[in-house]
C-alpha positions as CSV (number, residue, x, y, z in Angstrom):
1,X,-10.1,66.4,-20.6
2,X,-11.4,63.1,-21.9
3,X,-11.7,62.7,-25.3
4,X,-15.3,63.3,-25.3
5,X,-15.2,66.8,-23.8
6,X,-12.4,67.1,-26.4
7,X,-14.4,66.4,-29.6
8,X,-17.6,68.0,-28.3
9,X,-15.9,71.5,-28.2
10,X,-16.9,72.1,-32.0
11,X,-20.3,71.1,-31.0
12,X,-20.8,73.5,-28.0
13,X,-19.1,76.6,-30.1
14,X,-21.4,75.5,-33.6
15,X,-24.5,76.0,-30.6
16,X,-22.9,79.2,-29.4
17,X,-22.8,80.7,-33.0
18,X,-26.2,79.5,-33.6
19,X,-27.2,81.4,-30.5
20,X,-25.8,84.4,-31.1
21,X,-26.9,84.5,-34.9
22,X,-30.5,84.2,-33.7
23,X,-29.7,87.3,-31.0
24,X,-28.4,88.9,-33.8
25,X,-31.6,88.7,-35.9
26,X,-33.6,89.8,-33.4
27,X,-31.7,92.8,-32.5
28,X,-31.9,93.5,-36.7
29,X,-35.8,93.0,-36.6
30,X,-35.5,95.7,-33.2
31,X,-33.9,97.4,-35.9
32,X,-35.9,97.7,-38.3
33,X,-39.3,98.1,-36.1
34,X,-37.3,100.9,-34.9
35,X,-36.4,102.6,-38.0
36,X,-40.7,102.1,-39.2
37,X,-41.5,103.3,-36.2
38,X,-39.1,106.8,-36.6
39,X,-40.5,107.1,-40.3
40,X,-44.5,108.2,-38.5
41,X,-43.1,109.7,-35.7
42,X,-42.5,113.9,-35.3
43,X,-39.6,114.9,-36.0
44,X,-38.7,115.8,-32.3
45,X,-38.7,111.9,-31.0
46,X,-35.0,112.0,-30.4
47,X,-35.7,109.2,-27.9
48,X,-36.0,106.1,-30.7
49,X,-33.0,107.6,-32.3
50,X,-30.5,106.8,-29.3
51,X,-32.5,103.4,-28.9
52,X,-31.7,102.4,-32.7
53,X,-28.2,104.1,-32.5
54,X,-27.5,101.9,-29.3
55,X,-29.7,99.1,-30.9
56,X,-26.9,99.3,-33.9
57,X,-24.2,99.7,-31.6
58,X,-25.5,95.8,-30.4
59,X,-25.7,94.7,-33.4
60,X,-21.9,95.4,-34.7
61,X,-20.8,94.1,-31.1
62,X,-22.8,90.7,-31.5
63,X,-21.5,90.6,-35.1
64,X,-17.5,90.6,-34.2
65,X,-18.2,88.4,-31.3
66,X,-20.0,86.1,-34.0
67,X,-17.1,86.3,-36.2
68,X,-14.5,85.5,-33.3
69,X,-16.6,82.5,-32.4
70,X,-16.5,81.1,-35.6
71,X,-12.8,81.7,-36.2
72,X,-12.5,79.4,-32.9
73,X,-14.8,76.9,-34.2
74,X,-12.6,76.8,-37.3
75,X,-9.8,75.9,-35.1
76,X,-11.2,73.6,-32.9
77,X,-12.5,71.6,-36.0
78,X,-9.2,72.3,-37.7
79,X,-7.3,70.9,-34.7
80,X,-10.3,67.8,-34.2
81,X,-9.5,67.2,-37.6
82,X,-5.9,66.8,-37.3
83,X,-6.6,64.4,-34.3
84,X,-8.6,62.4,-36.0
85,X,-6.6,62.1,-38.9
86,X,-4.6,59.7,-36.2
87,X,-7.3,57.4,-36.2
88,X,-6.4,54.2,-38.9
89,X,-10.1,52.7,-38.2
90,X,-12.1,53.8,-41.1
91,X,-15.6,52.8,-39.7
92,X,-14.2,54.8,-36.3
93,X,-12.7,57.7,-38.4
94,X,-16.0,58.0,-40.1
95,X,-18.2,57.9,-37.4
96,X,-16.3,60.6,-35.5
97,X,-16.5,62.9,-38.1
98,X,-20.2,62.6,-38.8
99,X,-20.8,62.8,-34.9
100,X,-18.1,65.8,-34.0
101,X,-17.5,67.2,-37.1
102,X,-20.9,67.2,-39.2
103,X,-22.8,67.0,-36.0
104,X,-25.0,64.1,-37.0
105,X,-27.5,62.5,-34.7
106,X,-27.3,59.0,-34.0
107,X,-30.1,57.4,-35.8
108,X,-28.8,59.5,-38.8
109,X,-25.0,58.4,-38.3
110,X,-26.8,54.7,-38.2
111,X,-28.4,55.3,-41.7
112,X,-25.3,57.2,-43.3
113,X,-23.4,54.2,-42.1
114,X,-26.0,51.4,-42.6
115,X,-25.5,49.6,-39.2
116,X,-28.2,49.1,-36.2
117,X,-28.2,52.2,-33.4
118,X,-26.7,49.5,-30.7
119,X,-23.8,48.8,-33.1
120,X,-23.0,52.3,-33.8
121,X,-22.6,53.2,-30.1
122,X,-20.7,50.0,-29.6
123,X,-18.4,51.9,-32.8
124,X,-18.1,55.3,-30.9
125,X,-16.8,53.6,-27.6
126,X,-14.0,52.2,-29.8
127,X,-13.6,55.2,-31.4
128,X,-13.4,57.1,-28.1
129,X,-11.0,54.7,-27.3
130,X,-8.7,55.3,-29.9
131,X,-8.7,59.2,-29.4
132,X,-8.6,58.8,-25.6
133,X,-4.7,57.1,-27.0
134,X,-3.8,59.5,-29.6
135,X,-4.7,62.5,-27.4
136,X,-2.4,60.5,-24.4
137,X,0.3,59.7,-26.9
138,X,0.2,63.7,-28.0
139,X,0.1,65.3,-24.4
140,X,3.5,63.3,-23.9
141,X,5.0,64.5,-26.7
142,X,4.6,68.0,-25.6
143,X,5.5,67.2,-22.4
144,X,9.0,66.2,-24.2
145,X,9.3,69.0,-26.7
C-alpha cells in the first residue's frame, strides 16, 4: 500500500458514512410518509404496517452499520494520526493533516497555508515522501517484533 492509499482510508470511510447517513434519512422520511399515510388509512391496511415495521427494521440496521463505520474511521484517523506524528516537517505535518485528516481541498489547504496551489503540491510529494519512509521503517519493525 503506498502511502497515499494509506492516508486516503479516512477519506473513503468519512464518504462511506456520509453515504449511508444520507440512506438513512431517506429511509426516516419513508418513515414518516409511511406513518401519515397509516394515520387516513382504514384500519384494515395491514399492508403499510409490515412496510414501516420492515422500513424500521432498515433503519436500526443502517444505523449500527453507521456506528461501526465510524468507530473504523476513528481508528484509521487515530492510527494516521500516530503516523504522522513521525513526520518532523511542520509545513509537511500540516499539510497532511488538513488534506487526510480535515479533508481540505487544495485551493483551501493553499489559503490555510498561504502558499501558491503549485507549491503546495510540490509540499505533499515531500510529504508523501516522508510517510512513504516512516510507513517502510514501521513495516520492518513488525517484521522484527
Amino acid at each position: 500500500m503506498t502511502a497515499k492509499e494509506y492516508l486516503n482510508q479516512a477519506y473513503r470511510v468519512d464518504q462511506r458514512v456520509n453515504s449511508k447517513l444520507h440512506q438513512l434519512e431517506s429511509l426516516k422520511d419513508m418513515a414518516t410518509k409511511a406513518t401519515s399515510t397509516l394515520g387516513t388509512e382504514p384500519v384494515s391496511g395491514t399492508r403499510n404496517v409490515h412496510r414501516l415495521a420492515d422500513t424500521i427494521d432498515n433503519i436500526i440496521a443502517l444505523e449500527n452499520e453507521i456506528n461501526d463505520d465510524i468507530d473504523h474511521l476513528v481508528d484509521l484517523k487515530r492510527d494516521v494520526m500516530k503516523t504522522l506524528s513521525q513526520v518532523h516537517d511542520t509545513n509537511c505535518l500540516m499539510l497532511l493533516e488538513l488534506r487526510y485528516l480535515s479533508f481540505k481541498s487544495w485551493d483551501d489547504i493553499a489559503a490555510e497555508m498561504h502558499y501558491g496551489s503549485r507549491w503546495v503540491h510540490i509540499l505533499h510529494s515531500k510529504a508523501l515522501s516522508a510517510v512513504e519512509k516512516i510507513l517502510e521503517k514501521n513495516k520492518e519493525c513488525t517484521k522484527i517484533h
